[in-house]
C-alpha positions as CSV (number, residue, x, y, z in Angstrom):
1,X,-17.3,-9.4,-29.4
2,X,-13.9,-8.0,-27.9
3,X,-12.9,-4.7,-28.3
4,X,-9.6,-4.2,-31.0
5,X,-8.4,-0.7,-29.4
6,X,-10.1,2.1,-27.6
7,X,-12.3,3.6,-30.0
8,X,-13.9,0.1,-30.8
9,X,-14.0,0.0,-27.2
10,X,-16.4,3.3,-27.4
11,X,-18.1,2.3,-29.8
12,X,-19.2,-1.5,-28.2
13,X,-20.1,0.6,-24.6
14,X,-22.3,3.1,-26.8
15,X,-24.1,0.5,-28.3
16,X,-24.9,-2.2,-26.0
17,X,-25.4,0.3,-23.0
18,X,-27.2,-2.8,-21.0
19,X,-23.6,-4.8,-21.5
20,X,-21.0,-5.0,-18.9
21,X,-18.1,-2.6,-20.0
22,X,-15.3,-5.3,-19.2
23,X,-17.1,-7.8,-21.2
24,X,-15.6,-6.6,-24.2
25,X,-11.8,-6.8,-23.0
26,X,-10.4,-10.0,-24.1
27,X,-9.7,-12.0,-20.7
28,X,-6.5,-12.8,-21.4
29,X,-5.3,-9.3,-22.1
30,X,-3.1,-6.8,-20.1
31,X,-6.7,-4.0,-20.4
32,X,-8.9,-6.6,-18.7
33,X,-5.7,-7.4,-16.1
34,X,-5.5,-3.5,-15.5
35,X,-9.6,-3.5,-15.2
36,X,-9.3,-6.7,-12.7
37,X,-6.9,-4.8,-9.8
38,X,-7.0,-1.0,-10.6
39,X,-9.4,2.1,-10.1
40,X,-10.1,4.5,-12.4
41,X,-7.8,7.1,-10.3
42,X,-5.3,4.6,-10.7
43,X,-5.0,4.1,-14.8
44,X,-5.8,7.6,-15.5
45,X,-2.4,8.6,-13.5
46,X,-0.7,5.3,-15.6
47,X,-2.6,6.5,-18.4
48,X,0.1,9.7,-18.3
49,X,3.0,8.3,-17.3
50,X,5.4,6.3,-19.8
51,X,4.9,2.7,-20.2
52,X,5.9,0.5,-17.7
53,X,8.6,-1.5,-19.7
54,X,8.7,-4.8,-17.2
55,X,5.5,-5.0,-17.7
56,X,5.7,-4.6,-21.8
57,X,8.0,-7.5,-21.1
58,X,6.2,-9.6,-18.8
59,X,2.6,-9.3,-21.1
60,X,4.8,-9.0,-24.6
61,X,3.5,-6.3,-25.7
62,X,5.0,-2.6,-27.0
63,X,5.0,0.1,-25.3
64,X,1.9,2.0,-27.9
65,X,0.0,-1.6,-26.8
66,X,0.9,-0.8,-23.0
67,X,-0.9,2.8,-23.3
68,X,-4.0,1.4,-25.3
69,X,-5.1,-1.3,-22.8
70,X,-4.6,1.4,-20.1
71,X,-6.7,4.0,-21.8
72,X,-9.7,0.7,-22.2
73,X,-9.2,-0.3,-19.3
74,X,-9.9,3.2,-17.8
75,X,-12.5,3.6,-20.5
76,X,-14.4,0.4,-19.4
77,X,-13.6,1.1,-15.6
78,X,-14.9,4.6,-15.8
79,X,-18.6,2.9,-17.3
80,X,-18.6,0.3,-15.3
81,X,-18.5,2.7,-12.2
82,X,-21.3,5.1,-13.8
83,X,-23.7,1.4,-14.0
């Protein structure tokens, strides 16, 4: 089951503790991309900066998409590193 935004995110980590966080970011989406080649230092700074609008372009996706697979990414990042 992939996660649809970052409270389903929460939710899926909560309750399969045993799971690999990044297993429920869809592979072929910008969160597991940001998981992939960032730290968790790394998206929480991204996390408060505006959206990075070449890359809104390049993955075709908005700008309130752009912040919510940056906040799960960090979210499954931050797990993953407490495993």
């Amino acid at each position: 089951m992939y996660a649809k935004n970052a409270a389903h995110l929460k939710e899926l980590i909560l309750a399969n503790p045993k799971e690999l966080p990044s297993s429920f970011l869809r592979d072929s989406s910008f969160a597991a991309h940001c998981f992939d080649r960032h730290s968790a230092r790394y998206l929480k700074s991204a996390f408060h900066r505006d959206p990075d609008p070449d890359e809104c372009e390049q993955w075709n996706i908005t700008p309130t998409e752009w912040k919510e697979n940056v906040e799960m990414a960090y979210m499954a990042r931050v797990a993953t590193d407490k495993m």
